[in-house]
Structures are given as structure tokens and as C-alpha cells.
BADRENDREN-10706 format. One line per field, with one value per atom (N, C-alpha, C): residue in one letter; residue number from 1; atom name; x, y, z; chain. Coordinates in nm, 4 decimals. Layout:
# BADRENDREN-10706
res: [A:...]
n: [NUM:...]
atom: [CA:...]
px: [X:...]
py: [Y:...]
pz: [Z:...]
chain: [A:...]
# end
This chain:
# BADRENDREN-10706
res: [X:X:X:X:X:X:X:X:X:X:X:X:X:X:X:X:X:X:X:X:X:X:X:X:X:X:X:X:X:X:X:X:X:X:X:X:X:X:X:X:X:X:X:X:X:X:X:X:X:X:X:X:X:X:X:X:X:X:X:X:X:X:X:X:X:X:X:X:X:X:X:X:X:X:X:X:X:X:X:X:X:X:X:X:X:X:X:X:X:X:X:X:X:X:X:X:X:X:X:X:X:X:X:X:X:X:X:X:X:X:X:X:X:X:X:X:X:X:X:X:X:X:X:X:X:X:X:X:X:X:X:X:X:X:X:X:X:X:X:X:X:X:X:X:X:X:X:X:X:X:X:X:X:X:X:X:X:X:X:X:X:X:X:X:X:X:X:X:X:X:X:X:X:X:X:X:X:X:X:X:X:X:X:X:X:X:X:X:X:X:X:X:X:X:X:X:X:X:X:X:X:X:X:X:X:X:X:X:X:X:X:X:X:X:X:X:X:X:X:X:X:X:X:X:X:X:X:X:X:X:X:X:X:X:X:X:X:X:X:X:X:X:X:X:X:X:X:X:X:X:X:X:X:X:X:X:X:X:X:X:X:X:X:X:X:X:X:X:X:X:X:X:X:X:X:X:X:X:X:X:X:X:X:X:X:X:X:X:X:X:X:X:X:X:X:X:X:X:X:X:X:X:X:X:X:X:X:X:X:X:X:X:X:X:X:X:X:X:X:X:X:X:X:X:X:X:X:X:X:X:X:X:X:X:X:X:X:X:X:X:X:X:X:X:X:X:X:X:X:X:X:X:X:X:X:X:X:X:X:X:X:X:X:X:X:X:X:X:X:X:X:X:X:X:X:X:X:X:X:X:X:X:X:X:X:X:X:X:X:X:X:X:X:X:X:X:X:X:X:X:X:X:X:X:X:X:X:X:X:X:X:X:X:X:X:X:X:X:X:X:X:X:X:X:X:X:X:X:X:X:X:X:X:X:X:X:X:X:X:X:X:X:X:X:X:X:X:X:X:X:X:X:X:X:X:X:X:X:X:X:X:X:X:X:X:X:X:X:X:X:X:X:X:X:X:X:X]
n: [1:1:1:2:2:2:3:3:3:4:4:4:5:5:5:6:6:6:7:7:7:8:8:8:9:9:9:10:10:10:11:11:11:12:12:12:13:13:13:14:14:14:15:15:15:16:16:16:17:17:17:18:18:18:19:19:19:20:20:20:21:21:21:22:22:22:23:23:23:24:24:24:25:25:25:26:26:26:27:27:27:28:28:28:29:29:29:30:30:30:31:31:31:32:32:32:33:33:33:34:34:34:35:35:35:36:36:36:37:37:37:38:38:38:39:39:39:40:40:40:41:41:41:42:42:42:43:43:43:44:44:44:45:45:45:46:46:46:47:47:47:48:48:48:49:49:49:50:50:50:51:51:51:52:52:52:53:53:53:54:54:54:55:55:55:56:56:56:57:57:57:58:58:58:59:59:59:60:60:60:61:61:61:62:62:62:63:63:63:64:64:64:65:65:65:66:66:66:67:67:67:68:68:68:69:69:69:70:70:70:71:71:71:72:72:72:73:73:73:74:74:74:75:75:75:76:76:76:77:77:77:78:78:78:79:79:79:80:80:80:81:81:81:82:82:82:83:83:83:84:84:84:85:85:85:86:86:86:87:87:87:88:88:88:89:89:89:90:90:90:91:91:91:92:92:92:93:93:93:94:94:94:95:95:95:96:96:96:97:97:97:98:98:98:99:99:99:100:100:100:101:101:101:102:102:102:103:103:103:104:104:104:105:105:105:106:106:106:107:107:107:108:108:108:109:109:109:110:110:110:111:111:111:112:112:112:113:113:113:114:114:114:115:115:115:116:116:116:117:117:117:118:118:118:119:119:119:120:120:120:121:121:121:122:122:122:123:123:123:124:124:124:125:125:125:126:126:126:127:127:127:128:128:128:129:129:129:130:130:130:131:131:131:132:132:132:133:133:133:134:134:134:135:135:135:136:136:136:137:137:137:138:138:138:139:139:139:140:140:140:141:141:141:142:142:142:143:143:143:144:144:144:145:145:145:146:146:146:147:147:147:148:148:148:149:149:149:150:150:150:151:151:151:152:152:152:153:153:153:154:154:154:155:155:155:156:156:156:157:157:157:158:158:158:159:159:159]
atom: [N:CA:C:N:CA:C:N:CA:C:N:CA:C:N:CA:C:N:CA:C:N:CA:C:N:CA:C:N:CA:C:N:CA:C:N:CA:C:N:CA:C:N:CA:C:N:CA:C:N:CA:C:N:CA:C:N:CA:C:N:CA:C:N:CA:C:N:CA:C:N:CA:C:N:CA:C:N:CA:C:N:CA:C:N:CA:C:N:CA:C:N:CA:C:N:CA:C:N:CA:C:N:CA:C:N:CA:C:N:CA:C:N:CA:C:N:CA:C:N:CA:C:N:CA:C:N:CA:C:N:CA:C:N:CA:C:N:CA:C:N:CA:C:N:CA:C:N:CA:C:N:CA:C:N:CA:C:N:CA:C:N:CA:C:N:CA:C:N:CA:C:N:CA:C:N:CA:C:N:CA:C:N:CA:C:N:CA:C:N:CA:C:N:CA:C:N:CA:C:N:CA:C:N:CA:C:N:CA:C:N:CA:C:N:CA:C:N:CA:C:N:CA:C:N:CA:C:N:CA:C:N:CA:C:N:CA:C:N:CA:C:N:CA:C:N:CA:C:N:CA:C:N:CA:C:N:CA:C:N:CA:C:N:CA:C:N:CA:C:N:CA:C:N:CA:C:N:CA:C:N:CA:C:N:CA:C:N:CA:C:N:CA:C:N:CA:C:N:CA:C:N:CA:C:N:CA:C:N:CA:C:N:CA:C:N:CA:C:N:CA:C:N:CA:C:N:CA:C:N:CA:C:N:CA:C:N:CA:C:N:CA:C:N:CA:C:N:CA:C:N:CA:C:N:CA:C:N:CA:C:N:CA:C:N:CA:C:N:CA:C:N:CA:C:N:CA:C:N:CA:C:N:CA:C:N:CA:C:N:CA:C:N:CA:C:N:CA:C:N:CA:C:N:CA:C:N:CA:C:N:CA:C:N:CA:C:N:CA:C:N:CA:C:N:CA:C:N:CA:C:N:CA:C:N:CA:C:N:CA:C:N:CA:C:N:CA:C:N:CA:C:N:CA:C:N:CA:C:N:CA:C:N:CA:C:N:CA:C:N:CA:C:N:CA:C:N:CA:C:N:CA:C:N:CA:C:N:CA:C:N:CA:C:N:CA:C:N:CA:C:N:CA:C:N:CA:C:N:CA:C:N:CA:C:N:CA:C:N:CA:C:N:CA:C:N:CA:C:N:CA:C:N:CA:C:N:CA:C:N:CA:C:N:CA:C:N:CA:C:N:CA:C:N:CA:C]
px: [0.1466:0.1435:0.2272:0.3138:0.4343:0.3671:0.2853:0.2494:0.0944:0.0160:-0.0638:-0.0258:0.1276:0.1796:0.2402:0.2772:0.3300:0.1770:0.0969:-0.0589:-0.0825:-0.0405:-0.1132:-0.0033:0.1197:0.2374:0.2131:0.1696:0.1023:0.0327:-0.0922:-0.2111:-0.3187:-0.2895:-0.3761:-0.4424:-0.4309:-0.5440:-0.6521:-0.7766:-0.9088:-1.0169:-0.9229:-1.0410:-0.9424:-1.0268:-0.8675:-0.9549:-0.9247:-0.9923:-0.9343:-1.0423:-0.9035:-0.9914:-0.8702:-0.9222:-0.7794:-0.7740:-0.7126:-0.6635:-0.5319:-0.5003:-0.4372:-0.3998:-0.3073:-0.2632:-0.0865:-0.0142:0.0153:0.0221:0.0269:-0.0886:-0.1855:-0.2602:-0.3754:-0.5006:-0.6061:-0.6634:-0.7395:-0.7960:-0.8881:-0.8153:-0.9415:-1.0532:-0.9780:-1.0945:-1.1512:-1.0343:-1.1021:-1.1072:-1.1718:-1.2069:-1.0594:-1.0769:-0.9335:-0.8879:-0.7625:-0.7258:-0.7190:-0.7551:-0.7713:-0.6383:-0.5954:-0.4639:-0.3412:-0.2923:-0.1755:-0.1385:-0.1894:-0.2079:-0.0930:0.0164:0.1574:0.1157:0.1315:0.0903:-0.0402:-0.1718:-0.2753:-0.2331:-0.1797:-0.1528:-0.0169:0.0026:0.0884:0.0310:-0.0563:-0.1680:-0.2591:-0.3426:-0.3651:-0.3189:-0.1732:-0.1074:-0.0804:-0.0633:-0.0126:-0.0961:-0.2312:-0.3631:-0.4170:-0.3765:-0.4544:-0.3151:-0.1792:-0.1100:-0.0912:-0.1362:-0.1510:-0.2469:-0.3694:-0.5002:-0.5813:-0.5451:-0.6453:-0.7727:-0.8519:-0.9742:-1.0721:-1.0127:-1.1239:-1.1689:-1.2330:-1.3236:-1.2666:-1.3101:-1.1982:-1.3212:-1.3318:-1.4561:-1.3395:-1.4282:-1.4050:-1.4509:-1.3575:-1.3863:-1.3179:-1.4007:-1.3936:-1.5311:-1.4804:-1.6422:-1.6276:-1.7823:-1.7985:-1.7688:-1.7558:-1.7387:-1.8832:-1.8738:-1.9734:-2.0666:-2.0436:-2.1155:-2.1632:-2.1673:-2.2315:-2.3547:-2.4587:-2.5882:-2.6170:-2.7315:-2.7438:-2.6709:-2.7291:-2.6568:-2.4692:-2.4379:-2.2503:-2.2331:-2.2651:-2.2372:-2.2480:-2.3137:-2.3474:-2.2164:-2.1838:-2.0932:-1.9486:-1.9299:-1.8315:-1.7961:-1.9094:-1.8989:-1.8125:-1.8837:-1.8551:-1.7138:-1.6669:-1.5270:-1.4267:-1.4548:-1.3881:-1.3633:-1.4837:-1.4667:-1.3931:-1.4126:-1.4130:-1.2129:-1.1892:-1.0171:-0.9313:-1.0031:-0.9387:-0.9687:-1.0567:-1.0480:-0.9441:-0.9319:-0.8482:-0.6915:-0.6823:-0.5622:-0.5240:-0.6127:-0.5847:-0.5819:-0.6486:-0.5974:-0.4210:-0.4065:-0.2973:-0.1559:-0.1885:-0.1421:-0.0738:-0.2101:-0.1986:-0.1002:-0.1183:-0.0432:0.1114:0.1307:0.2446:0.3525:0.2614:0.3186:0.3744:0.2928:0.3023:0.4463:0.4490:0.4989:0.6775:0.7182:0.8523:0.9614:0.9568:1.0600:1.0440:0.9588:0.9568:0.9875:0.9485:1.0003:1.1792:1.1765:1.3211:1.4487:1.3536:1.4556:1.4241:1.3102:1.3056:1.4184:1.4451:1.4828:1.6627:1.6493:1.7925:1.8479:1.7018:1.7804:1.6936:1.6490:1.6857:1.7739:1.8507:1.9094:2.0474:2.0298:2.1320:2.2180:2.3489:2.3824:2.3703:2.2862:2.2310:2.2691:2.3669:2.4218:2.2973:2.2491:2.1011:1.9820:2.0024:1.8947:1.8643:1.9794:1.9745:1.8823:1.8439:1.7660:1.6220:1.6121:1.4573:1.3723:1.2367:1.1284:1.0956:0.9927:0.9639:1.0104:0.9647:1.0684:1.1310:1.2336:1.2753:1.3636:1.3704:1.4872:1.6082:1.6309:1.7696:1.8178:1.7099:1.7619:1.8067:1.6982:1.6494:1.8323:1.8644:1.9735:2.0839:2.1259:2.2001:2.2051:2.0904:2.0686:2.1877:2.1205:2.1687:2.3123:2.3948:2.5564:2.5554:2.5507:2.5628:2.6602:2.7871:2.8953:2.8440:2.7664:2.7305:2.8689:2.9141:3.0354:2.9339:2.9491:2.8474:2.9065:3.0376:3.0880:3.0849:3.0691:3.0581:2.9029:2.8018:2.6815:2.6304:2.7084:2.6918:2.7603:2.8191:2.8729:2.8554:2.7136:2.6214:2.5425:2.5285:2.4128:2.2651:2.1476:2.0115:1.9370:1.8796:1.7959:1.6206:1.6279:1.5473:1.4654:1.5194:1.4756:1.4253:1.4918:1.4249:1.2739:1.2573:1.1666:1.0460:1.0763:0.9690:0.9090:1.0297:0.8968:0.8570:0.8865:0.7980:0.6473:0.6675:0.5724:0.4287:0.4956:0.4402:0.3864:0.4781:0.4413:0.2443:0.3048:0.2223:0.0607:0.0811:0.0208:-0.0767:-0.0155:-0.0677:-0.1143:-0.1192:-0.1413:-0.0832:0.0430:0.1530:0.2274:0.1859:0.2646:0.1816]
py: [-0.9667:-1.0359:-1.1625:-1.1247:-1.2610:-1.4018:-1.3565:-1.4716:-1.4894:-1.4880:-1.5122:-1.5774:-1.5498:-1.5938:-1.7886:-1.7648:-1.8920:-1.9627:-1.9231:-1.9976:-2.0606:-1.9650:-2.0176:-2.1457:-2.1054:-2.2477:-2.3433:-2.3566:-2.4346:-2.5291:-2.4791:-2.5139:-2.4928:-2.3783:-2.3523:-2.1990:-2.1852:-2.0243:-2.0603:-2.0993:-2.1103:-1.9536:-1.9026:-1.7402:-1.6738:-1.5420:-1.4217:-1.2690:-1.2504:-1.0899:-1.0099:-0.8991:-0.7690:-0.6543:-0.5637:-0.4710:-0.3620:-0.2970:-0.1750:-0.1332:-0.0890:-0.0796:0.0174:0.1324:0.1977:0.1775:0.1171:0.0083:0.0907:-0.0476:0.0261:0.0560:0.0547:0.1240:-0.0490:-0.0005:-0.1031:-0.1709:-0.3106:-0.3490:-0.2678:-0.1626:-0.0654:-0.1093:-0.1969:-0.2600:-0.1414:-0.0484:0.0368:-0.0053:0.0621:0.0429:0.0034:-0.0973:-0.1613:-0.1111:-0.0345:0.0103:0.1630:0.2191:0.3435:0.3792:0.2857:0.3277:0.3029:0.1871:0.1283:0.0454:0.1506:0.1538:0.0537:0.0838:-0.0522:-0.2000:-0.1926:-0.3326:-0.3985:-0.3264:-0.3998:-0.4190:-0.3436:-0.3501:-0.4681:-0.5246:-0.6192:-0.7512:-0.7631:-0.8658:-0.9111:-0.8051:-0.8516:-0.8780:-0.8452:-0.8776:-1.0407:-1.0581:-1.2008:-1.3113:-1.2265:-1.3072:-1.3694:-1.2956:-1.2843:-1.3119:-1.3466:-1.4057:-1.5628:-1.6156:-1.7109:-1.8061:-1.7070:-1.7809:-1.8157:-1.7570:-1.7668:-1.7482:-1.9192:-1.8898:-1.9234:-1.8520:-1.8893:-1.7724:-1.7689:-1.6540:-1.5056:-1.4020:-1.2736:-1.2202:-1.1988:-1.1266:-0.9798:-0.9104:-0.7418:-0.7348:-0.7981:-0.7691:-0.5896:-0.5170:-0.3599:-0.3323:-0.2287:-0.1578:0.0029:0.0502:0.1785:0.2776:0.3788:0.4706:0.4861:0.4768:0.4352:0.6077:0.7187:0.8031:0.7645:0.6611:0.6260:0.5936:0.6483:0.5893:0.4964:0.4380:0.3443:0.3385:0.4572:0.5239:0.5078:0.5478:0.5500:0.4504:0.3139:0.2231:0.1144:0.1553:0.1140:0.1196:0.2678:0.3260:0.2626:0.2540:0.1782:0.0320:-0.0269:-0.2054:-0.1641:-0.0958:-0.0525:0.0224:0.0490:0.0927:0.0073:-0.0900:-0.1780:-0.2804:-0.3126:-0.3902:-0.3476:-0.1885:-0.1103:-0.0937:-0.0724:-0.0360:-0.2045:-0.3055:-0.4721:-0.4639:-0.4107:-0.4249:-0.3324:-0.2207:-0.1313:-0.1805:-0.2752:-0.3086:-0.4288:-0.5075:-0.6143:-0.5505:-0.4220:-0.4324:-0.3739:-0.2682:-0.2761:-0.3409:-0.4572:-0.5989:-0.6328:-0.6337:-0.6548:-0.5864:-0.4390:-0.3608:-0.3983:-0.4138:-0.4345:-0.5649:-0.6745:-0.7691:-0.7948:-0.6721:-0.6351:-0.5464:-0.4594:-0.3149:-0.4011:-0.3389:-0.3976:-0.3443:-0.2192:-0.1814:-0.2395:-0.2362:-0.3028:-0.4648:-0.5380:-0.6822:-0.7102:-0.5538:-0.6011:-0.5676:-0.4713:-0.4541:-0.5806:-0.6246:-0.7673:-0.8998:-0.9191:-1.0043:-0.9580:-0.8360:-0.8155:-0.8263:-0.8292:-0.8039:-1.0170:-1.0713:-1.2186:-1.3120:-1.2206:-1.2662:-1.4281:-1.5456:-1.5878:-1.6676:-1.7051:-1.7944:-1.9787:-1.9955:-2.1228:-2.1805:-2.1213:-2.1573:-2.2200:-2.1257:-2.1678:-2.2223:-2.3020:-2.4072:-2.4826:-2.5471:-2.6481:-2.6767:-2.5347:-2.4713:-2.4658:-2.4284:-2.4535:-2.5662:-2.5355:-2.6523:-2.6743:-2.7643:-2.7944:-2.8204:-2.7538:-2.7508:-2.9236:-2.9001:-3.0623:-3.0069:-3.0945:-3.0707:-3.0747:-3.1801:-3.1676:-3.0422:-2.9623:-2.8671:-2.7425:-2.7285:-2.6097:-2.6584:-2.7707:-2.7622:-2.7183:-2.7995:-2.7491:-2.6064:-2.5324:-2.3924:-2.3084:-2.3860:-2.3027:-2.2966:-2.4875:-2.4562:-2.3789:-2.3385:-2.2854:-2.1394:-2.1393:-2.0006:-1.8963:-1.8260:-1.6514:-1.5720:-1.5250:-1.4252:-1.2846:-1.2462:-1.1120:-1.0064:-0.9544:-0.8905:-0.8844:-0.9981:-1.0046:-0.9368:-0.9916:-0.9695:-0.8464:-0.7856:-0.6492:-0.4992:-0.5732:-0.4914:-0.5012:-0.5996:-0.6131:-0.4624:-0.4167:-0.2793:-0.3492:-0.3167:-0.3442:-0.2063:-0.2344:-0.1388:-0.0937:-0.1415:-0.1342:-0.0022:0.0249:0.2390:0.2779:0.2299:0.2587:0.1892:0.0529:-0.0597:0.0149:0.0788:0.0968:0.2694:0.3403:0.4412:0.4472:0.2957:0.2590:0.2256:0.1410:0.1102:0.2033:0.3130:0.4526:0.5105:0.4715:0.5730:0.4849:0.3539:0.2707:0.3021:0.2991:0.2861:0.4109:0.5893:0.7007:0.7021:0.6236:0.6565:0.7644:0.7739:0.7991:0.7352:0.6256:0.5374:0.4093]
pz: [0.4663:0.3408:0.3470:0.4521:0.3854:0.4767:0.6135:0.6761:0.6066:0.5220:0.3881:0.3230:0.2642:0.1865:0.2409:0.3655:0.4181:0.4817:0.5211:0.4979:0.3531:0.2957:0.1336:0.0941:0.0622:0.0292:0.1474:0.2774:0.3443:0.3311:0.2456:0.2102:0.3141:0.3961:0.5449:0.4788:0.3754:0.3367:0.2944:0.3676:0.3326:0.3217:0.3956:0.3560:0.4521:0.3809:0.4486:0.4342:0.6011:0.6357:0.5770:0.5135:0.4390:0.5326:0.5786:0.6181:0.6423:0.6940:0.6879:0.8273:0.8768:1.0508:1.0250:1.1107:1.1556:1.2733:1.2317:1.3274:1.4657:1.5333:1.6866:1.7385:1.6921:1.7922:1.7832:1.8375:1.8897:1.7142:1.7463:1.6041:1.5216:1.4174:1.3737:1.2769:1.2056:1.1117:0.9766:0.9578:0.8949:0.7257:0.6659:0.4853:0.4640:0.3762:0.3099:0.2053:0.2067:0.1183:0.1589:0.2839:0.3062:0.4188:0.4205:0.5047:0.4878:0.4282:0.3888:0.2495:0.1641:0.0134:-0.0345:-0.0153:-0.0893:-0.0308:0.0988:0.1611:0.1106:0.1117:0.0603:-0.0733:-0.1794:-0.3086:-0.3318:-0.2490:-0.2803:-0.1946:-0.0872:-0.0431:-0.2234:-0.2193:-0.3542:-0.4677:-0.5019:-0.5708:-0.5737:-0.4550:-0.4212:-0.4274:-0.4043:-0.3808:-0.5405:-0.6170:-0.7745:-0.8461:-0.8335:-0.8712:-0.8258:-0.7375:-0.7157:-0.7635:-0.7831:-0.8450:-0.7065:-0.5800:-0.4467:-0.4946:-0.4682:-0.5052:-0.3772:-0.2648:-0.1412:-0.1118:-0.0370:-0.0064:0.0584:0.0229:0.0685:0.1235:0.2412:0.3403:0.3693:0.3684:0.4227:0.5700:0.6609:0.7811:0.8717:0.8183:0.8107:0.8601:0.9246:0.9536:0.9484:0.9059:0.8557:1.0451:0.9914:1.0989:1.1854:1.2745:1.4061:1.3640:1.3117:1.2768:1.0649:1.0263:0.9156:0.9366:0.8203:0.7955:0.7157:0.6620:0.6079:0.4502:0.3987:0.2621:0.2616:0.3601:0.4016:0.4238:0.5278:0.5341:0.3791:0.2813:0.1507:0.0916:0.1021:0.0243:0.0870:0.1720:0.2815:0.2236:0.1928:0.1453:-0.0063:-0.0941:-0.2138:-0.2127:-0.1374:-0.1319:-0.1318:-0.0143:-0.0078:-0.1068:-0.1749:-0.2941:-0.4246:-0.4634:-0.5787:-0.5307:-0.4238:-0.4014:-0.4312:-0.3711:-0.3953:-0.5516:-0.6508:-0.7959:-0.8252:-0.8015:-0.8291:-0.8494:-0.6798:-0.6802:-0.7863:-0.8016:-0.8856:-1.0309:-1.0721:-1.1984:-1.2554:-1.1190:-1.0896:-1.0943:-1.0133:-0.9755:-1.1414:-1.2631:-1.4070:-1.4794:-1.4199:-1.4726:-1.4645:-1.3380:-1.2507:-1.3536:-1.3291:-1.4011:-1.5603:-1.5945:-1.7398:-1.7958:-1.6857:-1.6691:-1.7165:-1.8780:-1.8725:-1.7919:-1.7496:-1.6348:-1.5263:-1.4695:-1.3215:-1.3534:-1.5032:-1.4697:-1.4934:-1.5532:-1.6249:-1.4481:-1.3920:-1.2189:-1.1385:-1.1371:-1.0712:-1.1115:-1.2185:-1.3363:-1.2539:-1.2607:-1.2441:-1.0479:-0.9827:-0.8042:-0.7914:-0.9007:-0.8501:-0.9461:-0.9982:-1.1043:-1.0169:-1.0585:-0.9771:-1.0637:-0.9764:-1.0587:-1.0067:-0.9612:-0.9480:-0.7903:-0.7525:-0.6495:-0.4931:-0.5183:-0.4239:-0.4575:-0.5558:-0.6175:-0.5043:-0.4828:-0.4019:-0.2846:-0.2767:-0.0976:-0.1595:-0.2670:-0.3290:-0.2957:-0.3601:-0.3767:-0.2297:-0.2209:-0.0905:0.0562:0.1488:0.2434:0.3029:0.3384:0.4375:0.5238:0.6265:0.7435:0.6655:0.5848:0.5012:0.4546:0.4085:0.3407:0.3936:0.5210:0.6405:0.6794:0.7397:0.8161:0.7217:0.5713:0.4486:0.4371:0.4561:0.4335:0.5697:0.6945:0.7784:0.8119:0.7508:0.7643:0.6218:0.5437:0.3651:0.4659:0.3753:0.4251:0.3114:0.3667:0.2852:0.2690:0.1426:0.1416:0.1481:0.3124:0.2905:0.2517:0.2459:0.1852:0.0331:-0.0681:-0.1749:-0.2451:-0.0853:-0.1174:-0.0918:-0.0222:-0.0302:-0.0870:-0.1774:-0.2550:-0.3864:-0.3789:-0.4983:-0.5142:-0.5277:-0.5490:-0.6094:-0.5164:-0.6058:-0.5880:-0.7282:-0.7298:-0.6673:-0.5605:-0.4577:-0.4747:-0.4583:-0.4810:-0.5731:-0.6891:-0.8465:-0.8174:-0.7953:-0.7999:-0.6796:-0.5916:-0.4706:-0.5424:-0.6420:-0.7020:-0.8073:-0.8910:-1.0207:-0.9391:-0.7998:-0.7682:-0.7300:-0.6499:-0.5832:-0.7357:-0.7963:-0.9518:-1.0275:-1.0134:-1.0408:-0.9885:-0.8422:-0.7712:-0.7959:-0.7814:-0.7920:-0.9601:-1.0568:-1.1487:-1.2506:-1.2588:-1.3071:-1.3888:-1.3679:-1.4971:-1.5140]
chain: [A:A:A:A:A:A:A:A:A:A:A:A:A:A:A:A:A:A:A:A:A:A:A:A:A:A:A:A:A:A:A:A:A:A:A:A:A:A:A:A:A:A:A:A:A:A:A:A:A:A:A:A:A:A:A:A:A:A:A:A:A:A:A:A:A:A:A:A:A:A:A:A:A:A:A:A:A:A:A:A:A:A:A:A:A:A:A:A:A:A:A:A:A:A:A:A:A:A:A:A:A:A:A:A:A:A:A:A:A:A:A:A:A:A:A:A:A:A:A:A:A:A:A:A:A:A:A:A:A:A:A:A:A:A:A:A:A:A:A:A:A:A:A:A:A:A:A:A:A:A:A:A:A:A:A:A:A:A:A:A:A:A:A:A:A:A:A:A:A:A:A:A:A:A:A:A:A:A:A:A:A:A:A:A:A:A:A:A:A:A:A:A:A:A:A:A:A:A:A:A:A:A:A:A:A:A:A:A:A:A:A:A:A:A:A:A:A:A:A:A:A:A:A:A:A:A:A:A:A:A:A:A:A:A:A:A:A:A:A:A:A:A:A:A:A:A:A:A:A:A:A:A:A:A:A:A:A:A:A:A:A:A:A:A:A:A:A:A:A:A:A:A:A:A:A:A:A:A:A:A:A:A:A:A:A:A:A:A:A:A:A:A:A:A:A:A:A:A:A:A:A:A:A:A:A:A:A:A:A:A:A:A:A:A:A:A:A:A:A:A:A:A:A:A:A:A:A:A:A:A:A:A:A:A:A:A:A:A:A:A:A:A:A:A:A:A:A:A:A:A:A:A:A:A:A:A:A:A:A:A:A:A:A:A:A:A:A:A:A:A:A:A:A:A:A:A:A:A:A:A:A:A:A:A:A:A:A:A:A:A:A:A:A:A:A:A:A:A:A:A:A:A:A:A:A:A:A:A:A:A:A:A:A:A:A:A:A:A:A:A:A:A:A:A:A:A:A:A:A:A:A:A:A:A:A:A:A:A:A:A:A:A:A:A:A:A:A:A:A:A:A:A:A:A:A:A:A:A:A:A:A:A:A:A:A:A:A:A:A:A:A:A:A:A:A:A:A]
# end
């Protein structure tokens, strides 16, 4: 998602394969949405919060024992789980707990404005002398945990 994401602020996302892997192993190409349910659900999240209006091909393929009827049902999956996720996605953005834990783990006090907006060498290099108090920053507590099983909750239809 996140190298999508740096195609798209690019301006290099003209169309984008969706399909489904179980990592590590060879290119499976399987039904999208049938293996790595959070990750695709936050691809499309990103995709339909942005307003991506180029083309989304399902480069997936049905199981080499499908017939014509299954391979049908196969296209229709893939499409019917990317709606699923986007209405989701709606939910998500809506959902006042999950905006009110977001609100609170980017909550800042301005200090890193400066590093915003479009990238420049000025800033990339500014960024990289910038002194982090990591001790300060880690003895911030976020609620990470809460936020990843509103999502699971979201996601299973639970909330």
C-alpha cells in the first residue's frame, strides 16, 4: 500500500493490479481479498480516499480446477470484496472512535510542519539533521492496539 501510495503523490499511478499473495512464496495471483483482508482493506481505503480515478484491473486468476460457471463467480468476487471494502473504507472514516484514536496518535504540536508539503532537498536534508528526543517519544503511549481491533472489529462486521 505505502509504495501505491508514493506512485500516487508522484503522479506515476495510472492503473493498479489488485490481487491477493500469500507472502513468500511464488506470484499467486489469487482472488483479491481472499488472503490478506487488512492490507487489501486499507489499499482500497487509500484508493477511494484519494478519489483514484484510473483503472483497477483484477490481475487474479481462478483456480486452474475452475469451470466456466467458477471462473464467473471468481471475477464477481473479486469485484463484490473491492465494494465491500470501500463501503467499509466509509464506514471507517465515519466511525467516531476510530477518528477520535487517529486525531489523538497524530495529534502534534506543530513542530514538524516545517518537513511537510512537497518534497525538496532542503527539507529531506533539514529533516535528516532535525535532533528527535526519542526518549520523550517513547514514552508517549499510542493507542495502536485499541485502533488495529476497532479495525478487525470493523472489518468482521462487529461494529
Amino acid at each position: 500500500m505505502h509504495a501505491v501510495a508514493q506512485a500516487y503523490d508522484a503522479g506515476k499511478l495510472f492503473h493498479i493490479d489488485l490481487n491477493d499473495q500469500n507472502p513468500g512464496r511464488y506470484d499467486q495471483d489469487f482472488r483479491f481479498g481472499s488472503h490478506n483482508i487488512k492490507q487489501n482493506f486499507f489499499l482500497v481505503k487509500f484508493l477511494e480516499d484519494v478519489g483514484y480515478d484510473g483503472s483497477r484491473h483484477f490481475d487474479a486468476h481462478a483456480y486452474r480446477s475452475s469451470d466456466d460457471a467458477d471462473i464467473k463467480e471468481f471475477a464477481k468476487g473479486c469485484m463484490r470484496t473491492y465494494m465491500i471494502f470501500k463501503e467499509k473504507a466509509a464506514q471507517f472514516n465515519q466511525d467516531a472512535e476510530i477518528q477520535a484514536l487517529l486525531a489523538e496518535i497524530t495529534a502534534n504540536d506543530g513542530s514538524m510542519d516545517q518537513f511537510g508539503g512537497s518534497y525538496s532537498t532542503e527539507k529531506a536534508n533539514a529533516l535528516k539533521a532535525h535532533s528527535f528526543d526519542r526518549v520523550a517519544m517513547g514514552q508517549k503511549g499510542q493507542p495502536y492496539e485499541r485502533l488495529d481491533q476497532l479495525v478487525i472489529d470493523l472489518l468482521l462486521g462487529v461494529r
